[in-house]
Each structure stands twice: as C-alpha cells, then as structure tokens.
C-alpha positions in Angstrom: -125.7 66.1 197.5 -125.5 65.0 201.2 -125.7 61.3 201.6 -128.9 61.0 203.5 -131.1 58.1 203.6 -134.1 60.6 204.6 -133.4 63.0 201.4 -134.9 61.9 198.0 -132.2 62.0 195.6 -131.9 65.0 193.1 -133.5 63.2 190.1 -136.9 62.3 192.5 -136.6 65.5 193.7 -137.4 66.7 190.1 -139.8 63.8 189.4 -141.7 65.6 192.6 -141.5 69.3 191.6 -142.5 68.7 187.9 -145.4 66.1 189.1 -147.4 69.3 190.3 -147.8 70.8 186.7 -149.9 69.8 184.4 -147.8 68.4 181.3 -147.1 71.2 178.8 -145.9 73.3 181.7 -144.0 70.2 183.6 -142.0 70.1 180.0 -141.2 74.0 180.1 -139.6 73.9 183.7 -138.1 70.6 183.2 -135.5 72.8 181.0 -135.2 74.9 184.3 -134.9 72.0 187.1 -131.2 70.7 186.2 -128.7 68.4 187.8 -125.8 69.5 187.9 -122.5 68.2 186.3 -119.1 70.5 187.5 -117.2 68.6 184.6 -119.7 69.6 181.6 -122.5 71.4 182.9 -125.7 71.0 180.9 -127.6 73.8 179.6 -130.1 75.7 181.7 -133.1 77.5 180.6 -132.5 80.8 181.7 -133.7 83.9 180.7 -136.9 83.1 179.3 -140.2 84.5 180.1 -141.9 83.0 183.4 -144.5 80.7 182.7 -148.0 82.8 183.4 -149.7 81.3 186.6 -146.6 80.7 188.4 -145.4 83.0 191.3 -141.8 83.5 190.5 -139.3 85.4 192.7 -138.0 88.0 189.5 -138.8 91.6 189.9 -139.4 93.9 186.7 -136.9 95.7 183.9 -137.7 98.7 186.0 -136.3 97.3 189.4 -133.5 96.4 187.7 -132.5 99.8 186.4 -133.7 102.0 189.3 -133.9 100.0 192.1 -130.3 98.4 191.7 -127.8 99.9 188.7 -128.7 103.8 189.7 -130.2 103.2 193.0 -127.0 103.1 195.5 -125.7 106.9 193.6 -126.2 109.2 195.7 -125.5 112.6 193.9 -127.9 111.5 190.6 -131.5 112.9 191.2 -133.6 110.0 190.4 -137.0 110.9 188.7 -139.9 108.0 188.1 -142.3 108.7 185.4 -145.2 106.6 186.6 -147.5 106.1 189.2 -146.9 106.3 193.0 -146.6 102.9 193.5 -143.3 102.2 191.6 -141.7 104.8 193.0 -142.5 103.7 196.4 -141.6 100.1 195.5 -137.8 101.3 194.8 -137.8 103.4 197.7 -135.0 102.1 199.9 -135.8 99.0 199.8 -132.3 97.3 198.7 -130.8 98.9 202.0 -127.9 100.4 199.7 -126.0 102.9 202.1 -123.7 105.7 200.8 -120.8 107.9 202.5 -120.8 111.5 201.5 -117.4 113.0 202.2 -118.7 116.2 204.1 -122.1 118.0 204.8 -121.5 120.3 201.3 -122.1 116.8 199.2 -125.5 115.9 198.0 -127.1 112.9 198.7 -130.5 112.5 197.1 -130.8 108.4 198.6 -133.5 109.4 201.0 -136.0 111.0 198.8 -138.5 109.4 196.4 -139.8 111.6 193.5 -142.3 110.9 191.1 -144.1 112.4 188.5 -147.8 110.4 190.2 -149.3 110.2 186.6 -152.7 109.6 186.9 -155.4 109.2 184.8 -155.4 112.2 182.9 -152.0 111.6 182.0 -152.6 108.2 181.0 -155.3 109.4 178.9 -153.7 112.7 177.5 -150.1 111.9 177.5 -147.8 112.8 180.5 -144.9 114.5 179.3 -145.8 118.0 180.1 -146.3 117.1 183.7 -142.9 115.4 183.4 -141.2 118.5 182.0 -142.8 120.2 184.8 -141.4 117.9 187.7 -137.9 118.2 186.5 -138.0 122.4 186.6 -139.5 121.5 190.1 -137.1 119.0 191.3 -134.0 121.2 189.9 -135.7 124.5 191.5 -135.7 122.1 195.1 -132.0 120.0 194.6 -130.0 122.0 191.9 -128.5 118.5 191.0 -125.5 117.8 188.4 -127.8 115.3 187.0 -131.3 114.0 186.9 -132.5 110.4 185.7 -136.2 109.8 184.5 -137.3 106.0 184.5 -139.7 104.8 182.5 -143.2 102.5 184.1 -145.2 100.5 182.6 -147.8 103.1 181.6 -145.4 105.2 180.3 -144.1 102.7 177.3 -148.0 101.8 176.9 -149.4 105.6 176.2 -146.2 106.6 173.9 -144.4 109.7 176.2 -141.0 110.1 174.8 -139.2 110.8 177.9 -135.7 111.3 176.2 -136.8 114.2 174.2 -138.5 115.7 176.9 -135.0 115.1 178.9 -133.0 116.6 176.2 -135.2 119.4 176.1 -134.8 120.1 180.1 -131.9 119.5 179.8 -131.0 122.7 177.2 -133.4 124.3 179.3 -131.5 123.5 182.6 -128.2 123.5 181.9 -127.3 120.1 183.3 -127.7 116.4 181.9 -130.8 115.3 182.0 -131.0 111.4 180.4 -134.1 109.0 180.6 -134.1 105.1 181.1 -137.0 103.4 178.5 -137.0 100.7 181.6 -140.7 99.9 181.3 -140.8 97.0 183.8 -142.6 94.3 180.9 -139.3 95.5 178.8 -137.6 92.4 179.5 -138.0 88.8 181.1 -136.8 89.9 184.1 -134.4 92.8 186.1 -131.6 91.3 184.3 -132.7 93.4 181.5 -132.6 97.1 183.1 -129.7 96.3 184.2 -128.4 96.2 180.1 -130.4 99.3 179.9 -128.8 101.2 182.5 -125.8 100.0 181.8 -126.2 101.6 178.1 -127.2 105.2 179.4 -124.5 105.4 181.4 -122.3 104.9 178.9 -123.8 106.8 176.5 -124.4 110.1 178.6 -122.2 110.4 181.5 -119.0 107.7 180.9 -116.1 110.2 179.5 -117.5 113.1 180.4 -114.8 114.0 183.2 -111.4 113.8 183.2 -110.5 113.6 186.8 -108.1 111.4 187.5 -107.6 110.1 191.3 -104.1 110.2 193.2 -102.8 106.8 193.1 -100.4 104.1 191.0 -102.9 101.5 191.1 -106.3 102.6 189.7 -109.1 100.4 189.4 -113.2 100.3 188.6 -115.3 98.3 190.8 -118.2 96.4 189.1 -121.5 95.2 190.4 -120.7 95.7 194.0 -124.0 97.7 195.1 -122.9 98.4 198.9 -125.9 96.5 200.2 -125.4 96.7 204.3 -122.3 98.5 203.8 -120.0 96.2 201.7 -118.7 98.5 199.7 -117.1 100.3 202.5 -115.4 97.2 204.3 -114.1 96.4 200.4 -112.9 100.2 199.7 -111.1 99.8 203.5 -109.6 96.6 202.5 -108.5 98.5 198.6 -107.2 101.5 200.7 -104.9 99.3 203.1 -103.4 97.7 200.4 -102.5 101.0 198.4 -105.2 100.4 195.6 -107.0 103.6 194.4 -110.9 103.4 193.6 -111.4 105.5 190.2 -115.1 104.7 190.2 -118.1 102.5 191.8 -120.8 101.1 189.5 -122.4 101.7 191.6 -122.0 100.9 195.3 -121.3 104.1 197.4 -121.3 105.8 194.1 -121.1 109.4 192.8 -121.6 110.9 189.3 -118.4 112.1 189.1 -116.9 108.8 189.4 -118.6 107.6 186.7 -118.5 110.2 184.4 -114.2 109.6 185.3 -114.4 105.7 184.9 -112.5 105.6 181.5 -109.1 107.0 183.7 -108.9 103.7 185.8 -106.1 100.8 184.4 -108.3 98.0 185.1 -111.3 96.9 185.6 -113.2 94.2 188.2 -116.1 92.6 188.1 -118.4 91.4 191.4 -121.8 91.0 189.6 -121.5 89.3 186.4 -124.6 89.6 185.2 -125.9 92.7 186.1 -122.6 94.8 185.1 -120.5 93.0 182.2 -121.7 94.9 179.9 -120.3 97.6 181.2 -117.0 95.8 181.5 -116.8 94.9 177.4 -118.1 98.6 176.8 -115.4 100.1 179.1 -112.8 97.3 177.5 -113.9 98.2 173.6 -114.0 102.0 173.8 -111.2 102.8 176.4 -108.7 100.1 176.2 -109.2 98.9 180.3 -109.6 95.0 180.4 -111.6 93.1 183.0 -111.4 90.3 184.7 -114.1 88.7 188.0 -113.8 89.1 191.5 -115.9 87.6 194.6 -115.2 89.5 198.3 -117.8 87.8 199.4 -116.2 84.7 201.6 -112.6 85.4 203.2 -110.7 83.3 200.9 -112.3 84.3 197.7 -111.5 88.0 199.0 -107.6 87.2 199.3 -107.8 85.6 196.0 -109.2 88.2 194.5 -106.9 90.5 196.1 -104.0 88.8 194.8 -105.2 88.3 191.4 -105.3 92.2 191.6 -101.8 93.2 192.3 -101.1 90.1 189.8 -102.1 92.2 187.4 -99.8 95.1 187.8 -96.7 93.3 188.3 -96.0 95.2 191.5 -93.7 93.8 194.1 -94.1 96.3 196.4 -98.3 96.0 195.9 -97.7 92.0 196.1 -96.0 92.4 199.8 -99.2 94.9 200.7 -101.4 92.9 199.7 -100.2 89.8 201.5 -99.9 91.6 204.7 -103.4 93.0 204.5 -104.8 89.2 204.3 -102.4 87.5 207.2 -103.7 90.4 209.3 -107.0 89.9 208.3 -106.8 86.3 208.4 -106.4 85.7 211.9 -109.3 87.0 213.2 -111.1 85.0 210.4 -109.3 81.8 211.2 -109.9 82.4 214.9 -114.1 82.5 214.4 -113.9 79.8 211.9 -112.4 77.4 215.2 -115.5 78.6 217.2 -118.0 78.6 214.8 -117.5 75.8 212.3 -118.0 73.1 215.2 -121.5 74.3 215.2 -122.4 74.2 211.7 -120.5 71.7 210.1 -122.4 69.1 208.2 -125.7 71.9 208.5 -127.2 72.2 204.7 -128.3 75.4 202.7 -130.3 76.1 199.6 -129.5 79.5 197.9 -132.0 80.9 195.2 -131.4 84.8 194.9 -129.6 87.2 192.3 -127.7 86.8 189.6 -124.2 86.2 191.1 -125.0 86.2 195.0 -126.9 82.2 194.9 -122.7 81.5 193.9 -120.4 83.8 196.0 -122.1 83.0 198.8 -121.7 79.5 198.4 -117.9 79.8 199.4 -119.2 81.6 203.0 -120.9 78.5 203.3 -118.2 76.1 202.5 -116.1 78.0 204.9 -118.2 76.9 207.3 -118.7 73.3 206.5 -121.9 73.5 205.1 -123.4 71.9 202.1 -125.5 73.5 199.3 -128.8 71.4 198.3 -130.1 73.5 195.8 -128.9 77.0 194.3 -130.6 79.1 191.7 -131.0 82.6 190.2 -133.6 85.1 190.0 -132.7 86.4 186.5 -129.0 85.2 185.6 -128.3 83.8 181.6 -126.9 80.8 180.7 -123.5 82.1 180.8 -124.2 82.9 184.7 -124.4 79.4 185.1 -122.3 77.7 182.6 -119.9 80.0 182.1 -119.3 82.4 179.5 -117.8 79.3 177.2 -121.1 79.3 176.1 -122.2 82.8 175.2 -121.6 82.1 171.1 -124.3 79.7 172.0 -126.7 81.5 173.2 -129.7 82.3 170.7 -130.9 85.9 171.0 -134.6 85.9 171.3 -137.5 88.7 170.6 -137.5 89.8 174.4 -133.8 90.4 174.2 -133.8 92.3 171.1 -136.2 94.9 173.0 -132.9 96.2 174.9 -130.4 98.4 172.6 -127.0 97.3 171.5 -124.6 100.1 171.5 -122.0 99.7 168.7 -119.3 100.8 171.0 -115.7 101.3 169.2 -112.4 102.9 170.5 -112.6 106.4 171.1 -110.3 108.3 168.8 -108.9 110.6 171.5 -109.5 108.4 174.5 -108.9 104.4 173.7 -105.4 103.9 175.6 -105.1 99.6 175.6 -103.4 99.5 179.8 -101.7 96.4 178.4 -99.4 96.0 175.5 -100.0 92.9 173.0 -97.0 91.6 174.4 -97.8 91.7 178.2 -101.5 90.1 177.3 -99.5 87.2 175.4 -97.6 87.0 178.7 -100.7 86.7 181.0 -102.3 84.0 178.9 -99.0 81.7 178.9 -98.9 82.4 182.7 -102.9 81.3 182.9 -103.5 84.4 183.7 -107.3 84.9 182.3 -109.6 88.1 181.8 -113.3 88.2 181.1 -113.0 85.1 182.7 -116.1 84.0 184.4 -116.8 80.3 185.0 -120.3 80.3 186.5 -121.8 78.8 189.1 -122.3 75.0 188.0 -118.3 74.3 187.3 -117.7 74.9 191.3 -121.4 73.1 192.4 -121.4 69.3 193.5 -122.4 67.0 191.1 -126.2 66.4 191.0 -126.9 69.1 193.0 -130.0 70.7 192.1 -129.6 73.7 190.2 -133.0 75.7 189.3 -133.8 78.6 187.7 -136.4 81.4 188.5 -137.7 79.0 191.3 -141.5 79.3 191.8 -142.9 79.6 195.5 -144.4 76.3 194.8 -141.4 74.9 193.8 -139.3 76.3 196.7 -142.3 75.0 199.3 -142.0 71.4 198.2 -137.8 71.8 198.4 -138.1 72.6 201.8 -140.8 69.8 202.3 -138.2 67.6 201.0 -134.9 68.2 202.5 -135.6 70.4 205.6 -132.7 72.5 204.9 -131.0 74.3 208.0 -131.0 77.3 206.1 -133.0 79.3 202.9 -131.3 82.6 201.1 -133.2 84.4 198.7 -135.8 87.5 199.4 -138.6 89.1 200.8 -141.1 87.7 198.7 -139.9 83.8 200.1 -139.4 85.3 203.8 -142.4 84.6 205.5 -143.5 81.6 203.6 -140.7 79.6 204.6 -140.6 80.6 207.8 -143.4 79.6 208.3 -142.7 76.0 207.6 -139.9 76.4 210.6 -136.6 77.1 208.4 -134.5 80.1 208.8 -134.4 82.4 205.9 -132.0 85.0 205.3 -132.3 87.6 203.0 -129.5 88.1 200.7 -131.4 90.8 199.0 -131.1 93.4 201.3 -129.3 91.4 204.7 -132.4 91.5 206.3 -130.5 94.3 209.0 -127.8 92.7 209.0 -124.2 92.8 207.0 -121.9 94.0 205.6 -121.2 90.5 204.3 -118.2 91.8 202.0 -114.2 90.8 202.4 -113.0 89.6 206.0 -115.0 91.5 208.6 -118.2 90.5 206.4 -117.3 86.7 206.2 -116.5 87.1 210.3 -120.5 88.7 210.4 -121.9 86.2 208.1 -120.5 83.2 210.0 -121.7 84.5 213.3 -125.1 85.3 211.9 -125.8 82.1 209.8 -124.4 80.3 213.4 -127.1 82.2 215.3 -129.7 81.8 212.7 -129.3 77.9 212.3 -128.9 77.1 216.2 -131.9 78.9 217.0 -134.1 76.5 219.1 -137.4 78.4 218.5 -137.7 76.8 214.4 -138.4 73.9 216.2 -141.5 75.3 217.1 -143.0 76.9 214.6 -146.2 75.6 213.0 -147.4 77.2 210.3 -151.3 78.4 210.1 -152.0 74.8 207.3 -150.8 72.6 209.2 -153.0 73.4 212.4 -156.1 74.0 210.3 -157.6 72.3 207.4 -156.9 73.7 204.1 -158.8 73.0 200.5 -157.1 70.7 198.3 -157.1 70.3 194.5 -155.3 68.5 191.2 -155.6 68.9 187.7 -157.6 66.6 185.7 -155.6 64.1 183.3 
C-alpha cells in the first residue's frame, strides 16, 4: 500500500466495505475482500456464485463462449439459438479485429445471426426453426463450419441443439457443432470458456494436418487480439523467426485450429480462460505449455526469451535478443518522458481473469502503485497459483461443465520433449504449466477482491481517490462520475493495441494523458449536487 496518512489502511478499508451488508452477507464477502500476503497468499473465495442483490461486474457462461473463446475467429459462422437480445449483446462488442490474408477469405466478424426464438418457440420447442437457420445461413455464407450457442431459454425448454447440429451437419456436408453455453450454466464466463474450450477439442482439434513453414512452431493461448494485440505480438514472433501454428483465438481461423496439434509448444497469455486447452493439447498430443504475459515491455522480452529457452536455439537466442534491444529503445526513451509524470500516481485494477495482473507490470513500469486489484471470474489458482489446484473443492456449479477424459492419441501423441530433456529443464529451473498468480507478485496488504460489487468499487474510490480505475463498461460511467479516469481493459475503450513494445509505448502515453487530464478535477457527479434518499438496514 502507499504510505498515506489520508488512505485508510487495507484492513479499515474492509471494516468499511463489509459495514454496508447486513451480517450473513458481510460474512460471505468477507471470504472475497483479502489482504494480500506475496510470501503465502491466503485463500480467496473465487468462483462461487454472486450473492443475489449485489450488482457484480461478471457477465454470463454464454459471454464467455461466444463473446470471447469463438468470438475473435473469423472464418467460423457463429449461430445464437435465443432471442435477439443475446445475439446483439455479443455483437462486436469486445472490439476483437482480425486480418484476412486476401479478399477470397471469409470473415464472418461483422454479422450477427440468430435464430430470434420467440414465443412460439419457447412454447413449442425451437429446434426446427434452428435446423432451418443453418440451411439458410449455409445457402447465404457456404462456411467450413458453423457454431450454434445455446441461451438461457434454450437449456430451460429442452432443444437439443447438438443433434440437430449433427443432423445439419450430414445434411450439409460441413461441421456443424453446438455449445450447451446457457448463460445460468456456470457462476460466471469463466465457465464457457471450459465449454468452448471442450468443443473445440472434441470437433475441430486434429482434424487438419497442415503443418506451417518454419523450425520454431508454437500455439498462442488466450491472446484474443482485443485493439489489435495479436498483430503487434505475431509482428514481434515473425521478426524473431518464430512460426504461429495456431491462435486460440486472437486473429484466428478454423484451419489453425483444426492444425493446432502440429505446433512443438505451447504458450499461454490467459490462464484462466484457455488452460484447459493447454493440459488437453499437453495430454493427447504430447506439446507442453508453459505462461506468457506481452502485456508490459519487460514481461514481453521475458517471455520472448523464455521461448527460444525452450528450443535450445543459438541462432533463435541471438534473434531474439536483437528484436528486444531494438525494441527497447524506443521503450526506454518514453519511459524518460513519461514516468516523470506519473510516478508515485496510484491504480486499482478489477477486470478479467488474467488482465487485473499483466497489466499491473505496465503500471509498474511507470512508477505507479496498485491499491486494489481483482477479477471478474478468475479461480483460486488465478490468484494463488496453481500450487493450490489439488485444493480446490469441486462444487455442484462446476460439475455442470463436462470433463473430457482426454488420453494420447494413438496415431497422433508425439511428447516434443524427451524424458531426458524435461529432467534437464527442471534442474535448470526451467518450469512448465507454471503459473504463479496474481497475489505472489502483489504488495503485501494490498487489497485483493473478488467479483467486486459496484457498491464496493464506489466506496474504494471514496476511499483512496485513485488516479486511475481499469475494469469495464458496466463501471465506466459510474466512476467517472465521481471524477476518476477509467479505462476500459475490456475492450480499450478505442484505444490499443496494448500488446508487446509498441503496446506498452501506447499504454504509457494513454494512462499519461488519461491521469494528467485537468478536467477530473471538475466533475461533479449528479448526488452530490442534488439530494438523494438515504437508507440502512435494521439491526
């Protein structure tokens, strides 16, 4: 914590958020509001169901699957089975960007198509109206592939949308899978992320066996190419000789995944929403994984390097470190002029499952301090580390998502790495499936919270006035209203990329602009000019 005379301290802090609840609720968050300890973090309460009454910042299971796993593909035609409204709601909304490589190449980003079940269908069943709208939508795109996602309604009436997809997709001639990603499926988006994380391996993983030009192959994980990251991290891959087998699922193509099982290794950018992936690609095709951050300049050449560790190349080593000292000027050079102005400025983070950590080192870059940081819909292992996922007690809401009994395919499984060599990295300290979480690299007592309600976040910002607030859309307009900066780290507001060096080089010139602004000073939000209604709980 910042040593400030004006700040409460972290423990009062708590005292003050919980004091608002009445006491059986107070005694449910007060497993969610922790202090942190980097040495042995304590255990968080995350993943468990949001406590009815309190506006949280989580979106659904469905948001999770369609809106960020198969979202950013371009050349999958994505089909809702719902009503309007959730189609529209994962409309473009992340900003994910894609590059197709000529005019020939589908990309299906731009268009929104749903099946608009109304209340016959919810009455009578929908699936023949969903048969229908895939002959229509393969008549209009003549797709490789289609994808049907599952609404609420749809799990609540009964319509079996993967036999109606396996029946298209006889009729059709392409694959045609469905997503059961009904958005009450799971506590949070965290869990259609497991669920789209299963199709894909289940109907599309293997299914190719292109194999890219290139001695250094590798799958990117959990990078979504929100504002164009992805791009600035496949230029920085490029330079340095590295080949991109596959995206899950920034800039992404079916192809590439249906190929994924021909890369030699594996990395990992979101944790949380893509590991599974990672064990599944690990357990079945022999390609180990390890985590990577490109967000920040100097987690970006570490990550680089821990890359070209990994295959043992001298001649990738020297790429790699000329990439970085080329990169690294211009980085060091705005660093000089920005860091002056924001050094000793403060931040609070609560957004995603991995972004409330990478982007902690952007900010430490530039001499800031983190207050408070939190996730949306992370696990315990997100924050403590995966030390503790033997720990981890699995609950009626996670056994609603399907665990695939993945073993080594008989033709495919190819281990990149010899029992030898893997001996060999561990007595170097060389680590895979590595993650340390969040709290390990925090300050001590900083406040870590999960699933932070909007009341919660409105009293933080009463508190400690931070110079800066990250997290989404739904928090925007509330705490800017109280005269603090927020910046989206959803969709980057319009900004970004954020990703490797030109990214950090944009975020520090945005977060310098954004917390120097002279016009926060000014803003008065509509309470505190009028009255407003008060009121407590009883006793």
């Amino acid at each position: 914590m910042v040593a400030d005379k004006s700040y409460p301290t972290s423990a009062e802090a708590k005292d003050i958020l919980l004091k608002e609840y009445p006491v059986k609720t107070a005694r449910k968050r007060a497993k969610g509001i922790i202090l942190n300890d980097p040495e042995m973090p304590p255990e968080v309460a995350a993943n468990t169901r949001t406590i009815p009454g309190i506006i949280t910042q989580r979106g659904c299971t469905y948001a999770g699957c369609k809106g960020v796993v198969l979202g950013p593909t371009r050349d999958i035609l994505n089909l809702v089975h719902g009503p309007i409204g959730c189609s529209f709601y994962a409309w473009l909304t992340r900003r994910n960007q894609t590059r197709p490589t000529g005019p020939e190449e589908d990309n299906f980003i731009p268009y929104c198509l749903s099946t608009d079940m109304a209340e016959s269908e919810i009455i009578f069943g929908g699936e023949k109206k969903l048969a229908q709208a895939i002959r229509e939508a393969y008549a209009a795109f003549k797709p490789k592939a289609i994808g049907v996602f599952s609404t609420c309604p749809v799990g609540l009436i009964g319509d079996d949308v993967h036999t109606v997809a396996r029946q298209m997709s006889a009729e059709l001639g392409i694959n045609i899978f469905g997503f059961s990603c009904e958005g009450y499926k799971g506590v949070s988006q965290s869990a259609g992320h497991h669920i789209a994380n299963n199709q894909l391996m289940k109907h599309v993983v293997g299914k190719s066996d292109t194999v890219k030009e290139g001695k250094y192959r590798i799958n990117m994980l959990g990078e979504y190419n929100i504002g164009g990251d992805a791009f600035v991290i496949e230029d920085l891959l490029e330079r340095c000789g590295i080949t991109l087998q596959a995206s899950f699922s920034g800039n992404s193509t079916y192809d590439q995944f249906a190929s994924a099982q021909n890369a030699d290794l594996n990395v990992v950018m979101c944790h949380r929403s893509i590991n599974y992936v990672a064990d599944m690609l690990d357990k079945k095709y022999g390609i180990p994984w390890f985590k990577v951050n490109f967000i920040g300049a100097h987690s970006t050449a570490k990550s680089l390097r821990k890359i070209a560790e990994y295959f043992k190349s001298p001649e990738l080593s020297e790429r790699v470190e000329k990439v970085i000292a080329e990169e690294m000027e211009a980085v060091n050079a705005v660093i000089a002029e920005v860091r002056p102005r924001t050094e000793g400025k403060t931040a609070m983070l609560f957004v995603g499952g991995s972004r409330a950590h990478h982007y902690q080192d952007l900010f430490k870059e530039l001499g800031m301090t983190t207050l408070a940081a939190g996730y949306e819909f992370a696990h315990r292992d997100d924050y403590e580390g995966r030390r503790v996922i033997p720990d981890i007690k699995v609950d009626a809401d996670s056994r609603n998502i399907e665990e695939l009994d993945i073993k080594a395919d008989p033709e495919l499984y190819r281990p990149r790495k010899s029992e030898a060599e893997m001996q060999a990295f561990a007595a170097e300290g060389f680590e895979f499936k590595d993650y340390t979480g969040m709290m390990p690299e925090m300050d001590k007592d900083t406040l870590v919270i999960d699933d932070i309600s909007h009341a919660e976040a409105h009293r933080l910002v009463e508190m400690y006035h931070p110079s800066v607030f990250c997290a989404g859309i739904k928090e925007k307009y509330v705490i800017q209203k109280m005269g603090i900066p927020l910046k989206q780290l959803h969709s980057y507001d319009y900004g970004g990329p954020y990703a490797g060096f030109k990214g950090a080089i944009n975020y520090y010139r945005d977060i310098d602009r954004i917390t120097n602004m002279r016009i926060w000073e000014r803003v008065k939000a509509p309470w505190q000019k009028n009255p407003e209604l008060k009121a407590s709980y009883g006793k």
